[in-house]
N, C-alpha and C positions, 0 to 999 in steps of 0.2 A: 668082909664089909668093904665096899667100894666107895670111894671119896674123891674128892677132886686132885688129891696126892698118888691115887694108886690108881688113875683112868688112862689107860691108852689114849695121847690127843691126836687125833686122825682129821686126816684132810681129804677132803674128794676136790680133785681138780678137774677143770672142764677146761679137755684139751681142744676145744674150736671157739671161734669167736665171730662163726662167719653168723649173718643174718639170717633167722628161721633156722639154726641149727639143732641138732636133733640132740646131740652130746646132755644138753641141761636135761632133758627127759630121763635118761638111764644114769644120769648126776644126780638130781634129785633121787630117784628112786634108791640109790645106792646112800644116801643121806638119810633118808629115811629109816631105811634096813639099819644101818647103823645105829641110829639113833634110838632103837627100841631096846640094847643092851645098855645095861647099866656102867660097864667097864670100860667105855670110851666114849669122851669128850667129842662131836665131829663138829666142824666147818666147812664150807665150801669154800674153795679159794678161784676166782670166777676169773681166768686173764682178760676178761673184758674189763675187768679194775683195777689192772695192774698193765697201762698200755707203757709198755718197754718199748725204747728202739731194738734196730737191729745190733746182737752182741758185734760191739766195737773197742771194747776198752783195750787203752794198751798193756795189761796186766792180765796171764792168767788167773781165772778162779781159783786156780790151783794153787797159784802162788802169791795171791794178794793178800797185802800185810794191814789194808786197811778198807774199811767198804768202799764198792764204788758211790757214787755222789745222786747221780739220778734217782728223784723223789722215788717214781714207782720201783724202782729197784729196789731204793732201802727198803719199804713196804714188803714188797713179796721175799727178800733174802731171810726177814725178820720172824714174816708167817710159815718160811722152809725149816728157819731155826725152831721154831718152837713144835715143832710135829716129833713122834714119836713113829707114826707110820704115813703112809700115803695110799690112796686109790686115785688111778690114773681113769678119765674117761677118754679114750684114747679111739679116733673114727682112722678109717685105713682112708686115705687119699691119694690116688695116683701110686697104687702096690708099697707106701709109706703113711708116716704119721704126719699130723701138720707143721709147717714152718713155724708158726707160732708156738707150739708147742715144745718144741725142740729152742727157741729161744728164750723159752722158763725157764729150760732146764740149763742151758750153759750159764747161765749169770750166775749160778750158785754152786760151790762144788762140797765145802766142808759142811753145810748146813743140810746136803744129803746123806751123807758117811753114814755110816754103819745104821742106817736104816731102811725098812721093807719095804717096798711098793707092790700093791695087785694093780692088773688090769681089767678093767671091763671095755670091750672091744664093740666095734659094728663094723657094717660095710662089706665090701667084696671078702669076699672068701671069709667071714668071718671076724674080718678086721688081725684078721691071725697075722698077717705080712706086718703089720703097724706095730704091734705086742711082741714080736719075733726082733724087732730091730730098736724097738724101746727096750726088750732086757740085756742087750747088749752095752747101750749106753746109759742104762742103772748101774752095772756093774763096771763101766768105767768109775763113773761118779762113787764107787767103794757103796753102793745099794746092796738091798739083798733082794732082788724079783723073785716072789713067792711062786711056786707052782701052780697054785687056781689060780684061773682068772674065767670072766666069763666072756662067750664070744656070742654075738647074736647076728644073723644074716640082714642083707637088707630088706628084707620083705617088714622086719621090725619097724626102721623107717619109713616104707610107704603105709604100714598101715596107721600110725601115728599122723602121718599125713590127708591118709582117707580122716582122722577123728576120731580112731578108736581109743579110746578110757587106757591112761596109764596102768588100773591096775587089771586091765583084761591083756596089756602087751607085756609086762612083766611079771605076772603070775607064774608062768612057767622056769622063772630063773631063780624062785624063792628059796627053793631051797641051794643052789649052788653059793648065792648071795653068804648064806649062812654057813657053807664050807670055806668060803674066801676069807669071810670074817677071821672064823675061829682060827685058821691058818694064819692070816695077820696080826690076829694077836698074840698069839705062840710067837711069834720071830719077833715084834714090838719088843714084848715084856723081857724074852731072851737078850735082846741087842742093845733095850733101855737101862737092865742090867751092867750086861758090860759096859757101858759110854762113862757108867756114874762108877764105876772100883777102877 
Protein backbone atom coordinates (compact mmCIF):
# COMPACT_ATOMS: atom_id res chain seq x y z
CA UNK A 1 0.00 0.00 0.00
CA UNK A 2 1.40 3.37 -1.06
CA UNK A 3 0.66 6.57 1.03
CA UNK A 4 2.01 9.78 1.39
CA UNK A 5 4.57 8.26 4.15
CA UNK A 6 5.99 5.66 1.65
CA UNK A 7 6.12 7.90 -1.89
CA UNK A 8 9.11 8.75 -3.35
CA UNK A 9 8.88 12.89 -3.48
CA UNK A 10 10.36 13.65 -6.87
CA UNK A 11 11.21 16.75 -8.49
CA UNK A 12 11.42 17.51 -12.27
CA UNK A 13 13.53 20.69 -12.73
CA UNK A 14 13.54 22.82 -15.76
CA UNK A 15 17.05 23.61 -16.46
CA UNK A 16 16.47 26.90 -18.88
CA UNK A 17 14.73 29.82 -18.32
CA UNK A 18 15.36 31.30 -21.65
CA UNK A 19 11.99 32.71 -23.51
CA UNK A 20 10.16 30.07 -25.74
CA UNK A 21 12.15 27.38 -24.29
CA UNK A 22 11.61 23.99 -25.14
CA UNK A 23 12.98 22.28 -21.67
CA UNK A 24 9.11 22.76 -19.96
CA UNK A 25 7.84 20.47 -22.99
CA UNK A 26 9.90 17.27 -22.11
CA UNK A 27 9.52 18.86 -18.15
CA UNK A 28 6.03 18.44 -18.30
CA UNK A 29 5.98 15.39 -20.09
CA UNK A 30 8.45 13.74 -17.68
CA UNK A 31 5.80 15.10 -14.84
CA UNK A 32 3.30 13.72 -16.31
CA UNK A 33 4.87 10.06 -16.69
CA UNK A 34 5.60 10.32 -13.25
CA UNK A 35 2.65 11.31 -12.10
CA UNK A 36 0.68 8.26 -13.26
CA UNK A 37 2.57 5.91 -10.62
CA UNK A 38 1.16 5.74 -7.40
CA UNK A 39 4.68 5.54 -5.45
CA UNK A 40 5.85 9.22 -6.04
CA UNK A 41 4.72 12.31 -5.00
CA UNK A 42 6.11 14.88 -8.23
CA UNK A 43 6.65 18.72 -8.39
CA UNK A 44 8.00 20.84 -10.74
CA UNK A 45 10.50 23.02 -9.54
CA UNK A 46 10.53 25.98 -12.48
CA UNK A 47 14.03 28.27 -11.89
CA UNK A 48 11.90 30.79 -13.49
CA UNK A 49 10.58 30.96 -9.60
CA UNK A 50 13.43 30.90 -7.96
CA UNK A 51 15.38 34.04 -9.67
CA UNK A 52 18.84 33.68 -7.61
CA UNK A 53 21.75 35.98 -8.14
CA UNK A 54 24.79 34.91 -9.27
CA UNK A 55 26.50 32.23 -6.55
CA UNK A 56 28.38 34.94 -4.43
CA UNK A 57 28.26 34.06 -0.77
CA UNK A 58 31.16 34.25 1.34
CA UNK A 59 30.72 30.72 2.72
CA UNK A 60 30.77 27.49 1.10
CA UNK A 61 27.62 25.19 0.64
CA UNK A 62 29.87 22.95 1.82
CA UNK A 63 30.56 24.53 4.88
CA UNK A 64 27.72 26.73 5.86
CA UNK A 65 26.60 26.48 9.26
CA UNK A 66 23.56 28.44 8.74
CA UNK A 67 21.26 29.18 5.55
CA UNK A 68 22.10 31.86 3.17
CA UNK A 69 19.45 34.90 3.61
CA UNK A 70 18.26 35.59 0.04
CA UNK A 71 14.36 34.94 -0.28
CA UNK A 72 14.69 32.72 -3.42
CA UNK A 73 17.51 30.87 -2.07
CA UNK A 74 15.78 29.91 1.09
CA UNK A 75 12.76 28.81 -1.27
CA UNK A 76 14.65 26.63 -3.53
CA UNK A 77 17.32 25.14 -0.61
CA UNK A 78 14.11 24.20 1.18
CA UNK A 79 12.18 22.47 -2.09
CA UNK A 80 16.20 20.60 -2.51
CA UNK A 81 15.65 19.63 1.12
CA UNK A 82 12.47 18.03 0.89
CA UNK A 83 13.10 15.57 -2.40
CA UNK A 84 13.99 12.15 -2.17
CA UNK A 85 14.92 12.06 -5.90
CA UNK A 86 15.47 14.51 -8.70
CA UNK A 87 14.91 14.57 -12.73
CA UNK A 88 17.04 17.13 -14.35
CA UNK A 89 15.79 18.61 -17.77
CA UNK A 90 18.90 19.53 -18.79
CA UNK A 91 19.26 21.32 -22.90
CA UNK A 92 23.27 21.01 -24.00
CA UNK A 93 24.24 24.71 -24.78
CA UNK A 94 27.44 25.69 -26.34
CA UNK A 95 29.00 21.57 -25.88
CA UNK A 96 27.52 22.33 -21.84
CA UNK A 97 24.53 22.80 -19.64
CA UNK A 98 23.18 26.17 -18.90
CA UNK A 99 24.69 28.93 -16.49
CA UNK A 100 21.50 29.10 -14.69
CA UNK A 101 21.35 25.79 -14.15
CA UNK A 102 24.59 25.10 -12.77
CA UNK A 103 23.76 28.20 -10.37
CA UNK A 104 20.82 25.95 -8.68
CA UNK A 105 23.05 23.69 -8.21
CA UNK A 106 25.91 25.47 -6.29
CA UNK A 107 23.60 27.16 -3.67
CA UNK A 108 22.94 23.88 -2.22
CA UNK A 109 25.24 21.16 -1.25
CA UNK A 110 23.91 19.02 1.91
CA UNK A 111 20.29 19.23 0.65
CA UNK A 112 21.61 17.10 -2.52
CA UNK A 113 23.79 14.25 -0.45
CA UNK A 114 22.93 11.00 -0.85
CA UNK A 115 20.32 11.36 -3.39
CA UNK A 116 19.66 10.23 -7.28
CA UNK A 117 19.28 12.48 -10.10
CA UNK A 118 18.25 11.26 -13.89
CA UNK A 119 18.63 13.18 -16.92
CA UNK A 120 16.48 13.91 -19.69
CA UNK A 121 18.59 15.57 -22.28
CA UNK A 122 18.19 17.48 -25.85
CA UNK A 123 20.16 19.40 -28.17
CA UNK A 124 23.43 18.77 -30.10
CA UNK A 125 24.59 15.41 -30.06
CA UNK A 126 22.02 14.43 -27.89
CA UNK A 127 22.34 16.78 -25.23
CA UNK A 128 24.90 13.84 -24.04
CA UNK A 129 27.95 16.68 -23.65
CA UNK A 130 25.53 18.55 -20.95
CA UNK A 131 24.36 14.86 -18.93
CA UNK A 132 28.30 13.96 -19.21
CA UNK A 133 29.44 17.02 -17.31
CA UNK A 134 26.24 17.30 -15.05
CA UNK A 135 27.03 13.57 -13.51
CA UNK A 136 30.25 14.75 -12.71
CA UNK A 137 29.05 17.54 -10.64
CA UNK A 138 26.04 15.30 -8.91
CA UNK A 139 28.68 13.29 -7.66
CA UNK A 140 30.68 16.13 -6.27
CA UNK A 141 27.56 17.37 -4.54
CA UNK A 142 27.77 13.26 -2.83
CA UNK A 143 24.54 12.65 -5.69
CA UNK A 144 23.93 9.40 -7.04
CA UNK A 145 23.41 9.98 -11.24
CA UNK A 146 21.50 6.96 -12.30
CA UNK A 147 22.49 5.25 -15.49
CA UNK A 148 19.15 6.01 -17.68
CA UNK A 149 18.60 8.91 -18.81
CA UNK A 150 16.88 10.04 -21.94
CA UNK A 151 18.60 11.81 -24.88
CA UNK A 152 16.54 13.32 -27.68
CA UNK A 153 18.13 15.11 -30.86
CA UNK A 154 17.29 18.32 -31.88
CA UNK A 155 15.07 17.62 -34.60
CA UNK A 156 12.61 17.07 -31.30
CA UNK A 157 12.92 20.80 -30.81
CA UNK A 158 12.21 21.91 -34.29
CA UNK A 159 9.40 19.84 -34.72
CA UNK A 160 7.72 21.26 -31.48
CA UNK A 161 8.46 24.22 -33.06
CA UNK A 162 6.79 23.43 -36.54
CA UNK A 163 3.52 22.42 -33.69
CA UNK A 164 3.57 19.19 -33.50
CA UNK A 165 1.26 17.51 -30.56
CA UNK A 166 3.57 16.76 -27.41
CA UNK A 167 2.21 13.37 -27.35
CA UNK A 168 3.15 12.48 -31.13
CA UNK A 169 7.01 14.10 -30.00
CA UNK A 170 7.17 12.01 -27.05
CA UNK A 171 5.56 8.90 -27.67
CA UNK A 172 8.58 7.34 -28.76
CA UNK A 173 10.55 7.97 -25.30
CA UNK A 174 7.60 6.22 -23.29
CA UNK A 175 8.95 3.50 -22.63
CA UNK A 176 12.67 4.62 -21.66
CA UNK A 177 10.58 7.31 -19.31
CA UNK A 178 9.39 4.08 -17.57
CA UNK A 179 13.04 2.48 -17.24
CA UNK A 180 14.33 5.95 -15.83
CA UNK A 181 11.57 5.90 -13.37
CA UNK A 182 11.75 2.38 -12.09
CA UNK A 183 15.78 3.06 -11.83
CA UNK A 184 15.08 6.12 -9.82
CA UNK A 185 13.09 4.69 -7.60
CA UNK A 186 15.30 1.75 -6.68
CA UNK A 187 18.31 4.34 -5.73
CA UNK A 188 15.49 6.88 -3.97
CA UNK A 189 13.99 4.19 -1.70
CA UNK A 190 17.66 2.46 -1.25
CA UNK A 191 19.45 6.07 -0.29
CA UNK A 192 16.00 7.26 1.55
CA UNK A 193 16.66 4.26 3.59
CA UNK A 194 19.98 4.86 4.47
CA UNK A 195 19.62 9.02 5.20
CA UNK A 196 16.74 7.79 7.99
CA UNK A 197 19.21 4.75 10.18
Amino acid sequence: MNNASTQINLKVIFGSTRPERFSERPGRWMHDEAKKRSDLAVEILDLRDYEMPFFNEPVSPSYKEKPYEHEAVVRWTAKIAEADAFIVIAPEYNHGYPSVLKNALDYAYQEWNNKPVAFVAYGSALGARSVEQLRAVAIELQMAPIRNAIHMPFDVVMAAAKGTPDAEIFAPYAERAGGLLDQLIWWARALKEARSS
